[in-house]
C-alpha positions as CSV (number, residue, x, y, z in Angstrom):
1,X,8.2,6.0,-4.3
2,X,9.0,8.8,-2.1
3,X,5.5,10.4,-1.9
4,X,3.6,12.4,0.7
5,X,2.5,9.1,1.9
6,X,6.0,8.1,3.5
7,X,5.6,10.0,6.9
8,X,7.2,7.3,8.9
9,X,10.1,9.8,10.8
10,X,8.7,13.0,9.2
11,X,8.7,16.0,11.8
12,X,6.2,18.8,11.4
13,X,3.0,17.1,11.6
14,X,2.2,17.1,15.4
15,X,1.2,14.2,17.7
16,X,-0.5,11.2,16.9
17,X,-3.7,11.8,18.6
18,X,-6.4,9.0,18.7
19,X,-9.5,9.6,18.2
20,X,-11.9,7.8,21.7
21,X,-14.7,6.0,20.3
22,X,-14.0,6.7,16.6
23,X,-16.5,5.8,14.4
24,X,-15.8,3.7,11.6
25,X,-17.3,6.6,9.3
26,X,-17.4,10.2,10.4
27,X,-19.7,11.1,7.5
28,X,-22.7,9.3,5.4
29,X,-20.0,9.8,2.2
30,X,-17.2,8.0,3.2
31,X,-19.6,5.2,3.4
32,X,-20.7,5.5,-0.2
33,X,-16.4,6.0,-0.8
34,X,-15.8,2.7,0.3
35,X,-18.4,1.2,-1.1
36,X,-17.7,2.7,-4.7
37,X,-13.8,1.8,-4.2
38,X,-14.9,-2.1,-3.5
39,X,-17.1,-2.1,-6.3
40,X,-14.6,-0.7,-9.0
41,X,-11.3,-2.8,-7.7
42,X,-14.0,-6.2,-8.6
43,X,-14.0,-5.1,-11.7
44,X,-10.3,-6.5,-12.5
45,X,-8.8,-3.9,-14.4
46,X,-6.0,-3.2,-11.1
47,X,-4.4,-4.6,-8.3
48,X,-4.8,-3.3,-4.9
49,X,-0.8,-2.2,-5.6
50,X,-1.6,-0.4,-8.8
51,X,-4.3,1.4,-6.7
52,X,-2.1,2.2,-3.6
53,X,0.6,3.6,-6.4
54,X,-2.3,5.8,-7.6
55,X,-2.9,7.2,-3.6
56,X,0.8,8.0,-4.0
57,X,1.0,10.1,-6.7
58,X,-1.6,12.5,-5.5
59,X,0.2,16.1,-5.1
60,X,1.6,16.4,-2.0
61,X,-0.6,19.2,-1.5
62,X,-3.5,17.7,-2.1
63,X,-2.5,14.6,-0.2
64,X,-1.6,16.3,2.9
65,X,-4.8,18.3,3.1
66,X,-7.1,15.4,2.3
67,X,-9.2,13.3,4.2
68,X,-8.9,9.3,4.2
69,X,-11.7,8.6,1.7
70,X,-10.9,11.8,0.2
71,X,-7.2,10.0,-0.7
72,X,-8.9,6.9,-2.1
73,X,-11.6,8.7,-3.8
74,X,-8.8,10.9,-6.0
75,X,-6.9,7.7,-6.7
76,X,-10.3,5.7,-7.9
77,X,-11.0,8.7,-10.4
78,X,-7.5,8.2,-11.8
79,X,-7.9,4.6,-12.4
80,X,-11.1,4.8,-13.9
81,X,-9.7,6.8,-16.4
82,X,-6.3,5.1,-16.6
83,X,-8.1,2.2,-17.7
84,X,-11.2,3.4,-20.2
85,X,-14.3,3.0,-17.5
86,X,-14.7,7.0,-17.5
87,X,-13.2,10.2,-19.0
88,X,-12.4,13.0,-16.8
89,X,-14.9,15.0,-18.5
90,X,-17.6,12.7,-17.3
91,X,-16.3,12.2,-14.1
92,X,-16.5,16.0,-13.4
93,X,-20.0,15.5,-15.0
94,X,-21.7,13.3,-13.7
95,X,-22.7,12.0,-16.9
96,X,-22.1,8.8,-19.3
97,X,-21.0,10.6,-22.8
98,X,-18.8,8.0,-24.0
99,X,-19.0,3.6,-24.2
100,X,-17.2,2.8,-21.3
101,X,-14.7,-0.3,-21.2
102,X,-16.2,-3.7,-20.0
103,X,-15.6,-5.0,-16.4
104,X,-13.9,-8.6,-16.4
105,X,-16.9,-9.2,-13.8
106,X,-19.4,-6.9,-11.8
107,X,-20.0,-7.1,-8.0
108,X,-23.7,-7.7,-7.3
109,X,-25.6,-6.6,-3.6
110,X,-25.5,-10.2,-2.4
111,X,-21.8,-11.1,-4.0
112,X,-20.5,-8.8,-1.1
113,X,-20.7,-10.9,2.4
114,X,-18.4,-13.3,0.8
115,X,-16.3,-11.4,-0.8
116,X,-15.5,-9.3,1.5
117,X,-15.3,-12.4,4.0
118,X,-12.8,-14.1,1.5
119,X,-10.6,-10.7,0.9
120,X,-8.1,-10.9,-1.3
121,X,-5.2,-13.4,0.0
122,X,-1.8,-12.5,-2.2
123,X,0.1,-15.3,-0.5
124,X,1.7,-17.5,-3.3
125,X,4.2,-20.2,-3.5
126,X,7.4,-20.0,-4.8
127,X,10.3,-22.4,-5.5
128,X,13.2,-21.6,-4.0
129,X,14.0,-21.6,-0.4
130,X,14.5,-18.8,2.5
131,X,17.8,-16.6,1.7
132,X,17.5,-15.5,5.1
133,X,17.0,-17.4,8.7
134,X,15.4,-15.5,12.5
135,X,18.5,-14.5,13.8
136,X,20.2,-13.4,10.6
137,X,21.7,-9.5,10.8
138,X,20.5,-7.9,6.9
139,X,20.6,-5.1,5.5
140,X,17.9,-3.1,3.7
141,X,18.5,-1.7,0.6
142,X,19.0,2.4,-0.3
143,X,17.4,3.2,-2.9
144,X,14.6,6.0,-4.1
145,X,12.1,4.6,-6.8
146,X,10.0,6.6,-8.8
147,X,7.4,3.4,-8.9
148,X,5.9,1.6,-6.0
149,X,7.6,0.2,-2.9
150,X,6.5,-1.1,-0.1
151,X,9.9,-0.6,1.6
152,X,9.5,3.0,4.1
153,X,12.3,5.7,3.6
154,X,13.4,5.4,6.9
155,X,13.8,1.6,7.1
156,X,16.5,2.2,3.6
157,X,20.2,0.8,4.5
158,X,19.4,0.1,7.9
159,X,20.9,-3.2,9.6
160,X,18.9,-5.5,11.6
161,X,17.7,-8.7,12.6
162,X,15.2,-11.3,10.8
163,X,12.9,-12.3,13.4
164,X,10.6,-14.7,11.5
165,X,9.6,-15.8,8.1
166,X,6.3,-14.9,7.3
167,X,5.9,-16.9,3.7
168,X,5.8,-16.0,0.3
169,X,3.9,-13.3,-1.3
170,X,3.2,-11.5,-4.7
171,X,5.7,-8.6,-4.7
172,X,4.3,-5.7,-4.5
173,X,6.8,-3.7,-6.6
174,X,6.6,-4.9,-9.7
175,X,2.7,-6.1,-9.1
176,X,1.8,-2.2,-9.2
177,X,2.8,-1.6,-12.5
178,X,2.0,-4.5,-14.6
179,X,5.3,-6.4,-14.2
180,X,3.3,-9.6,-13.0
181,X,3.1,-10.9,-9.4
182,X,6.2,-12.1,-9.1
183,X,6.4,-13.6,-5.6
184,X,9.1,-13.3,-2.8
185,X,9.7,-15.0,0.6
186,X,8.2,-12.4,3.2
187,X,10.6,-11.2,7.0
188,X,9.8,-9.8,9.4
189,X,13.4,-7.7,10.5
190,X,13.8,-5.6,14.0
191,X,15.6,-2.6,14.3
192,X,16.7,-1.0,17.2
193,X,15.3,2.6,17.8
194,X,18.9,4.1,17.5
195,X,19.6,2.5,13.8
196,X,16.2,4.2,13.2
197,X,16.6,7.7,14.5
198,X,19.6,7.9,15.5
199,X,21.1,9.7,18.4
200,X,19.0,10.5,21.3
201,X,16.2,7.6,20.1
202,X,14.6,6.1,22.8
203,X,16.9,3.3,23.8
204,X,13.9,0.4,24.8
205,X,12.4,0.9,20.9
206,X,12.4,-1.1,18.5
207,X,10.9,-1.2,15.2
208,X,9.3,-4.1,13.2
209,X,8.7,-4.1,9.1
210,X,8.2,-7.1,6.8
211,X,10.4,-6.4,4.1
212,X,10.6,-8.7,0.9
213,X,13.5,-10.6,0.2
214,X,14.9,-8.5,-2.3
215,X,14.7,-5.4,-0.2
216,X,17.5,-7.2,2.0
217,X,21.2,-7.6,1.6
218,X,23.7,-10.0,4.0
219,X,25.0,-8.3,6.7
């Protein structure tokens, strides 16, 4: 979808400015954030798409002037509701007032080292062969969901070149909303900077995505 999280190309919001020696937390909440996040995605109710579809859907105005953990900690209230773990009237509470649905499995203190050292691989195999070869010049599609895509609004019908195939993967498209994994072959495609931005781009650029196959049309 085209949500406040698709800045790729946007003007407006300054320079990129890294921050030296960033900590991985800048406060002792965005700790407990994460942690909460972790422990409610093991529960099995979502996919990690369904919960980045969730991010998305925050109000751009609420997106924009929101912190990182702030972001996933709106989405994780959302979900919890979507799917019968809390109301919102207990989540602005504080306080259990209804039976809550049951977790398809819980994550316990010592579960965590390996799951967190397995992560969640969404590589899967599928049975038909590469539609596209390195070398070949594609085509991304235009298009403007209302639902999930992985594909950035300013890589949409855009020619360029497939540089490698990266495999097959659950599809993150119709994964988000229920529509089962599906899985596509994975590219990697290169654009130059002009097919990007256009006029005045910086001729040396070039810009790498991995689109799935059914983002991209023969050239």
């Amino acid at each position: 979808m085209n949500g406040p999280h698709d800045l790729g190309g946007q003007m407006g919001f300054g320079p990129v400015a890294p921050e030296k020696d960033e900590p991985y937390f800048h406060a002792e909440w965005e700790k407990r954030a994460l942690g909460i996040t972790l422990s409610c995605g093991a529960f099995g109710a979502w996919s990690i798409d369904e919960s980045r579809h969730a991010r998305e859907n925050i109000p751009p105005a609420d997106y924009l002037t929101a912190s990182y953990y702030e972001i996933w900690s709106r989405a994780l209230e959302v979900l919890l509701e979507r799917h019968g773990f809390a109301t919102r009237t207990e989540i602005d509470s504080g306080h259990k007032q209804t039976v809550p649905a049951t977790p398809k499995r819980i994550l316990a203190a010592d579960m965590v080292p390996g799951v967190l050292a397995r992560g969640g691989p969404c590589d899967r195999p599928v049975d038909t062969e590469p539609l596209f070869q390195p070398g070949d010049r594609v085509r991304t599609r235009n298009f403007n969901p209302t639902t999930h895509t992985r594909l950035p609004r300013y890589a949409r019908s855009k020619t360029g070149v497939v540089e490698a195939v990266q495999g097959s993967y659950v599809f993150p498209d119709d994964n988000a909303h229920g529509s089962g994994e599906n899985p596509q072959w994975v590219y990697t495609v290169v654009f130059d900077g002009g097919e990007i931005w256009g006029e005045g781009a910086d001729p040396t650029l070039t810009v790498s995505i991995d689109a799935w196959e059914s983002y991209l049309e023969c050239v």
